[in-house]
C-alpha positions as CSV (number, residue, x, y, z in Angstrom):
1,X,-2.9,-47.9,-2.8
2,X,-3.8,-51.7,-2.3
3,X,-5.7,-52.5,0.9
4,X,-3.0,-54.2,2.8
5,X,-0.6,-52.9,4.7
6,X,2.6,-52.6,3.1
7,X,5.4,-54.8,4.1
8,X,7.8,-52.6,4.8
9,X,5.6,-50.9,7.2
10,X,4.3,-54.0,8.6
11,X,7.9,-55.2,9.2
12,X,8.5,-52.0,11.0
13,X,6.0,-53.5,13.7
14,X,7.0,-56.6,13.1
15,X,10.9,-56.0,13.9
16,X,9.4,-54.7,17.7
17,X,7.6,-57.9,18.1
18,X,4.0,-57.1,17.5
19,X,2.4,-59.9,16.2
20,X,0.1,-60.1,13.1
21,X,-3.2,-59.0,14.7
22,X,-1.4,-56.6,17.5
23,X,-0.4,-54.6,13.9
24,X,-3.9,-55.8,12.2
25,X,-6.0,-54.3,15.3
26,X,-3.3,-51.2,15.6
27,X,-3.7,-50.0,12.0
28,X,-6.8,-48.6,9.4
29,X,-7.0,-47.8,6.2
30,X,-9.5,-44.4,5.5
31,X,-11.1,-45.0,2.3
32,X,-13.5,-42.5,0.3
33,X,-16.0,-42.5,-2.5
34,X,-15.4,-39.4,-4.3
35,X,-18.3,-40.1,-6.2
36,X,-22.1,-40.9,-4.7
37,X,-22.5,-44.5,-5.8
38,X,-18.8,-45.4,-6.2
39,X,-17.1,-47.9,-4.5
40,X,-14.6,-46.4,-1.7
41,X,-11.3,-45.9,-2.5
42,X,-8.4,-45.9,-0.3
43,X,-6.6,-42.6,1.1
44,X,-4.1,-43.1,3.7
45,X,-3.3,-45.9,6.7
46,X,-4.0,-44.8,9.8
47,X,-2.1,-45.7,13.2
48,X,-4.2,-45.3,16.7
49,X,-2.4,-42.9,18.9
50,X,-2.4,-46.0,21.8
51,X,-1.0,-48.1,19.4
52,X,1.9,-46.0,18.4
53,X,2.6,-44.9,22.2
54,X,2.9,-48.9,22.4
55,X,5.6,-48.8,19.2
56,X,7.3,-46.0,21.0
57,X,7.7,-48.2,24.6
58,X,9.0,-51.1,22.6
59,X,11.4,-49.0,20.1
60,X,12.5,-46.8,23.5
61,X,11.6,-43.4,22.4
62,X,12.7,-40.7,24.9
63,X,10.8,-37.2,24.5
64,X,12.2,-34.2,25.4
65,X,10.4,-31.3,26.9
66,X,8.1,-30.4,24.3
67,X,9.1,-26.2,23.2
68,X,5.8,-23.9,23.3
69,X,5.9,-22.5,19.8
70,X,2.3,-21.1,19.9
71,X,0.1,-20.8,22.8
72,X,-3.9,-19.1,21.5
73,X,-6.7,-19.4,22.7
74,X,-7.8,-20.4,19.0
75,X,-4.7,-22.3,18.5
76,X,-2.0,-24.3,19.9
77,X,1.5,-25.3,18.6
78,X,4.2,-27.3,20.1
79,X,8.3,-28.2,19.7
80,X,8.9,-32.2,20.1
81,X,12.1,-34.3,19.9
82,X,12.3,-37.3,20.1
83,X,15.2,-40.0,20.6
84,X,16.0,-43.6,20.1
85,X,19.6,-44.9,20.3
86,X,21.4,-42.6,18.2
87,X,18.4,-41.8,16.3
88,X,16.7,-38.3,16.9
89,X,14.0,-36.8,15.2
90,X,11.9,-33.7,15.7
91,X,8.3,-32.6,14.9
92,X,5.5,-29.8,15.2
93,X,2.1,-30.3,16.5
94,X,-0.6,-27.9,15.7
95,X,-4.4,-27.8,16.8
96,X,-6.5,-24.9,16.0
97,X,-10.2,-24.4,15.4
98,X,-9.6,-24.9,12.0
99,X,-8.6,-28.7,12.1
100,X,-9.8,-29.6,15.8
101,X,-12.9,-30.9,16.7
102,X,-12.9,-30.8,20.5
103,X,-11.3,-28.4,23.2
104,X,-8.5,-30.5,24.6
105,X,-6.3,-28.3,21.9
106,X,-3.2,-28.6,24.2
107,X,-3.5,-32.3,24.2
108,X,-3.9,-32.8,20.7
109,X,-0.9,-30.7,19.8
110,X,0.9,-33.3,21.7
111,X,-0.5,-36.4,20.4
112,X,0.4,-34.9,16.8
113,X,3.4,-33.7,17.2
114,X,4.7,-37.3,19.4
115,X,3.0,-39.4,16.3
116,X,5.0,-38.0,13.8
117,X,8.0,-38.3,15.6
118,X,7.3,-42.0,16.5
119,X,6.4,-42.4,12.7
120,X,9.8,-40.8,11.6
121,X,12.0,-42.5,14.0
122,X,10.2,-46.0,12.6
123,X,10.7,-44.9,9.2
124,X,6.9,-44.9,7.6
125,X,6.1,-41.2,8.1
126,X,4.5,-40.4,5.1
127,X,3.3,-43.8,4.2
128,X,1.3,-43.6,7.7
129,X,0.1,-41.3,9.6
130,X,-1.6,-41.2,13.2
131,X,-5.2,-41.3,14.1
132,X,-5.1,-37.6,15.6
133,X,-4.2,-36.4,11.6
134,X,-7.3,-38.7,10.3
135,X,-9.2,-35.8,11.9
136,X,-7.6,-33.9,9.3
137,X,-7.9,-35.8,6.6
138,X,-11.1,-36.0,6.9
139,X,-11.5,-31.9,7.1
140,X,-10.3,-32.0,4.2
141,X,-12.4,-33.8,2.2
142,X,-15.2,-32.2,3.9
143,X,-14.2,-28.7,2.5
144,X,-12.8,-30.1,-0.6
145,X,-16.2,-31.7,-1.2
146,X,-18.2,-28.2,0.0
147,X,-15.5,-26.4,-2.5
148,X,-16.4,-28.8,-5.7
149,X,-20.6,-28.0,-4.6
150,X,-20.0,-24.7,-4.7
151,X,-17.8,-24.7,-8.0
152,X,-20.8,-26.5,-9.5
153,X,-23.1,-24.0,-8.1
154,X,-21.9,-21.4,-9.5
155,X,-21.1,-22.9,-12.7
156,X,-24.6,-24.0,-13.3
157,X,-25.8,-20.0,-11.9
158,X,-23.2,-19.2,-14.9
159,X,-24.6,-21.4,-17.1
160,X,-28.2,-20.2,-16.7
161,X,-27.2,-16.5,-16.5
162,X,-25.0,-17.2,-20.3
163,X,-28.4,-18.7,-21.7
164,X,-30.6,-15.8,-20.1
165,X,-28.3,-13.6,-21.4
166,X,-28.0,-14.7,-25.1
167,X,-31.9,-15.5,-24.4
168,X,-32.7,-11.5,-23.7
169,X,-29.6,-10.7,-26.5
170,X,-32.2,-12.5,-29.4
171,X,-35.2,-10.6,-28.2
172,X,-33.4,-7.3,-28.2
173,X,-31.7,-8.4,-31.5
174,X,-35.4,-9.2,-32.3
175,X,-37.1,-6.3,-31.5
176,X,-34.1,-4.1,-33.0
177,X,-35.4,-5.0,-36.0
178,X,-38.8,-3.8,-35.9
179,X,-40.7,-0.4,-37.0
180,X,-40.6,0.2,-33.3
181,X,-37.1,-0.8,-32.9
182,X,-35.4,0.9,-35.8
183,X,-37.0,3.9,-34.6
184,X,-35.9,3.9,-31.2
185,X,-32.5,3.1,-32.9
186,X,-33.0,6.6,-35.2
187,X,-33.4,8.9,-31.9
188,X,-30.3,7.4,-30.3
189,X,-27.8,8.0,-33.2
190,X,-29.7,11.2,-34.1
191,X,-28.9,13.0,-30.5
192,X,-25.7,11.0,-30.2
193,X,-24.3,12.6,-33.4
194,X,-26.2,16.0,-32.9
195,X,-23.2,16.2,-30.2
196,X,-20.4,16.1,-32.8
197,X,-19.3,18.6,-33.8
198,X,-17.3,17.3,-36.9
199,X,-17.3,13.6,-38.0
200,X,-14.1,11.7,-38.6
201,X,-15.5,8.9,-41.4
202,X,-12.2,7.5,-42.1
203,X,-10.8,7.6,-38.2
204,X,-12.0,8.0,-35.9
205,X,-15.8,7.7,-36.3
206,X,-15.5,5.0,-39.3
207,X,-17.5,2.4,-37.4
208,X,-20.3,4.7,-36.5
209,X,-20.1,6.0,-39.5
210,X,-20.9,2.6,-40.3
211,X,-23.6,1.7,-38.2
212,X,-25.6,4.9,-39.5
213,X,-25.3,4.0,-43.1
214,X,-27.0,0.3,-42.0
215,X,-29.3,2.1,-39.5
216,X,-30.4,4.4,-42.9
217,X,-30.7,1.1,-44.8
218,X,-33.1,0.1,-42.2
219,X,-35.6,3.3,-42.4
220,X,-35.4,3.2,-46.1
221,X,-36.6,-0.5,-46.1
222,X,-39.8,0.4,-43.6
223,X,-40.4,3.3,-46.0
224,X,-39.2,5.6,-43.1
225,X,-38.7,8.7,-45.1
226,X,-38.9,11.8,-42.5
227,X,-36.2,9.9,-40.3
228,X,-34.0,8.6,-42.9
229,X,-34.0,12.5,-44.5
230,X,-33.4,13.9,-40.7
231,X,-30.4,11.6,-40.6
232,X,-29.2,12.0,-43.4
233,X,-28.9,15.8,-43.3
234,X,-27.5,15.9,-40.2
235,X,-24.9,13.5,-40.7
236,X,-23.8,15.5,-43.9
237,X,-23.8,18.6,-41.8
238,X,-21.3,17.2,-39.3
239,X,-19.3,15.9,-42.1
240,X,-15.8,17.9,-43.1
241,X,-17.3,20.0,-46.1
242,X,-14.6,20.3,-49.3
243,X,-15.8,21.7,-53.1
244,X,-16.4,18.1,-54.3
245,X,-18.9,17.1,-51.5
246,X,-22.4,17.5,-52.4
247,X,-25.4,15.7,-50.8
248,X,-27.1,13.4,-53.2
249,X,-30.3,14.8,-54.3
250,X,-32.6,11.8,-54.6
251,X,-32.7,10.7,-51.3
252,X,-35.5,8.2,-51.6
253,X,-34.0,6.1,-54.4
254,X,-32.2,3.4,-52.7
255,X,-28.6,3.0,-53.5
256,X,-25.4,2.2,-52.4
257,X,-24.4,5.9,-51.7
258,X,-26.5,7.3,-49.2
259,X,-24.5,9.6,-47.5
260,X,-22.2,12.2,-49.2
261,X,-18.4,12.2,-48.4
């Protein structure tokens, strides 16, 4: 958006006979950095509200009884026609808590809703707006800005909690593979397969299955023999027994079959 105003909405003006600084001192533009340090950048024009009640004398806008549409304590909502000629154009005009900044709610339903129809009946709603909707604009970018701090808060909280994690993953991962570790490691899978009663190596247990034969690896590497033997037995035990299973006899010679079955 360039930082004049456009032509076609300054001709708008123009065409009622306000003159060049009339429109100049009439009209805003609300710019924004979106960044800290950037240079501002422009959001919308902005007509005061005494301004456009001037457009709507000179253009001859006639208002009709504005319809109550919402009458709160909290919030306030309002029906407005307006005519010009044999132009007519309707609008709503809202203030609630949420995106109202004083108490004169009833009055600033009416200032919105009698802006908009002034701006629709000139032809620039959409490319202008009125002062009472900067208010809004403004809430906006307020809660848009308080929504991106607290996406980045909890991105970085995220962020720290991933490196924690993978941070306390490596020192379990760590200490898994110590004396003190693998033994801890042995009492686990020795009561959590003491509860089996038969073990299913090819379905349904052939990833534990798996995990004991590298856990067994383990205590025969730190010369574990009274744990790897416990193990082993009574994993062969829970195994499904046929004529051509038999438990290897040298247990304590590493080799690639450690486990009968």
């Amino acid at each position: 958006m360039v930082k004049t105003l456009e032509p076609h909405i300054k001709k708008a003006f123009s065409d009622l006979g306000f003159s060049d600084d009339e429109i100049k001192n009439g009209c805003w533009l609300l710019e924004k950095a979106f960044k800290k340090g950037e240079e501002k950048k422009p959001i919308a024009w902005i007509a005061y509200h005494k301004f456009l009640e001037r457009v709507a004398d000179k253009a001859g806008i006639v208002f009709e009884e504005p319809k109550v549409l919402n009458c709160q304590d909290y919030e306030v909502a309002l029906w407005v026609n307006g005519k010009t000629g044999d132009k007519c154009s309707w609008s709503i005009g809202e203030a609630s808590l949420k995106n109202c900044t004083n108490d004169y709610r009833w009055a600033m339903a009416e200032k919105r809703a009698k802006d908009r129809v002034i701006l629709k009946l000139l032809g620039v709603a959409g490319d202008m707006y009125s002062e009472e909707e900067a208010d809004e604009f403004k809430r906006l970018d307020e809660q848009q800005e308080t929504e991106m701090e607290i996406r980045k808060l909890k991105n970085e909280i995220k962020a720290e909690k991933t490196k924690e994690t993978k941070e306390l993953n490596k020192q379990v991962e760590d200490f898994n593979k110590t004396p003190e570790g693998i033994k801890i490691r042995y009492k686990t899978a020795y009561e959590y397969v003491k509860k089996i009663d038969v073990l299913i190596p090819d379905g349904r247990d052939k990833k534990l299955m798996s995990k004991i034969v590298e856990l067994m690896n383990e205590l025969f590497d730190n010369n574990m023999k009274e744990e790897y033997e416990t193990l082993n037995n009574l994993v062969n035990d829970k195994l499904p027994k046929t004529e051509s299973d038999e438990i290897p006899s040298d247990i304590c010679s590493k080799s690639d079959y450690l486990i009968s079955g």
